[in-house]
Phi, psi and omega in degrees: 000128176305125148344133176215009174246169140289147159189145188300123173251013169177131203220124146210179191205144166226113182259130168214146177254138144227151175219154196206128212213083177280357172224047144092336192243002188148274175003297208217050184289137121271144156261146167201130155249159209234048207225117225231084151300156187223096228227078186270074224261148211250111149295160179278146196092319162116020210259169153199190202214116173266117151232145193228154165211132187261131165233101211257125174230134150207121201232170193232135201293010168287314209086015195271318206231104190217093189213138154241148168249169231187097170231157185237110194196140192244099187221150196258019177313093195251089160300135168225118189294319176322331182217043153018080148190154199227143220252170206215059202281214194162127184223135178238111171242162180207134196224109185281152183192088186303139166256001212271163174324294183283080194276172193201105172269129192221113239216093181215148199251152199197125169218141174259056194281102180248141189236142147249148156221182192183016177325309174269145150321111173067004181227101169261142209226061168297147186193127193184138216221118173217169226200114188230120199243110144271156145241120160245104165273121176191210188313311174248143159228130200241151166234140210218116180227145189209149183207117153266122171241159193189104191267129129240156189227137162230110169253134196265099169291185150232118061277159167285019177269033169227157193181114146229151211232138175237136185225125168217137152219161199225109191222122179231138182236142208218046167288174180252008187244327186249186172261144181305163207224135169258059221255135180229117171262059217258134169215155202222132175209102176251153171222152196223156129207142210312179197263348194276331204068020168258339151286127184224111162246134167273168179169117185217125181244124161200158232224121178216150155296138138213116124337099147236155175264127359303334207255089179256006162277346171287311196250027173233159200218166186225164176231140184233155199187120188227109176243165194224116170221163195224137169201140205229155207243137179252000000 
């Protein structure tokens, strides 16, 4: 029987101190500290909701490594049984913050979106889209962005010891100091095996692109990949 109320299904927490001291006396004693909830909440459906927050600290007695970070991430897993798919959002923040003379606040934002679906018989159909934003304040401030996209479909024939699977993606990078980068991902991959199950073939292609921008006739290259493999079982 599903569920149809929420109630909290796992609370832990973790603290861990470590000191790490490699040449026995001291000198270069590093500390890192740890300390990490975790919150696992149970949904109608079968669906839940996680939040986790992390607080990382570490610093060292020279005084060369002196930082804490701060991360946050919310992610959603909401099954909806009626068209058997599940939808997967997710926000991650995260915040570095040097203590060293020269400091550097480093600020970064993360959204996820992922869909599974299995609507059709024997056809699984992923799609997910995520999208990551820095910022660096310190002597330059600099920015930094990537939107990743990315389908995949995997069909099961029948009888079921055949499969194939088709995958593109798309990864674009948008820094503020350099040049941007297009990268395309095209991949083809099927698998068989015999009905005895002593015969097995693989067979995997893919095709990727890369950009950069502005200067992308100098500097951009494909790449093409093809592998073939068999292993028979005696």
């Amino acid at each position: 029987m599903e569920s149809k109320d929420w109630r909290p299904q796992s609370f832990t927490i973790q603290f861990k101190p470590e000191i790490v001291s490699p040449d026995g006396n001291g000198t270069t004693k590093q500390r890192f500290t740890t300390i990490q909830p975790v919150l696992d909440i149970k949904l109608p459906n079968n669906s839940k909701f996680v939040f986790d927050a992390k607080y990382y600290r570490e610093i060292d007695k020279c005084g060369c490594t002196n930082y804490l970070t701060y991360t946050f991430k919310n992610s959603l897993e909401w099954n909806i049984p009626g068209i058997q798919t599940i939808l997967k959002p997710s926000y991650t923040f995260e915040r570095k913050n040097d203590r060293i003379d020269a400091p550097t606040d480093e600020k970064k934002k993360e959204y996820i979106f992922k869909i599974e679906n299995k609507s059709i018989k024997n056809l699984k159909l992923d799609y997910s889209f995520e999208r990551e934003r820095k910022k660096f304040n310190g002597t330059t401030t600099k920015s930094y962005k990537q939107y990743v996209n990315s389908v995949e479909a995997k069909y099961t024939f029948i009888p079921s010891r055949f499969d194939a699977k088709v995958k593109v993606s798309k990864d674009y990078k948008n820094p503020s100091n350099t040049n941007k980068t297009i990268i395309t991902v095209l991949t083809l991959e099927t698998n068989y095996t015999s009905k005895d199950g002593g015969n097995k073939f693989h067979l995997k292609y893919e095709r990727k692109n890369n950009k950069y921008l502005p200067h992308s006739d100098s500097s951009a290259y494909h790449q093409r990949y093809l592998s073939l493999k068999y292993t028979r079982k005696f």
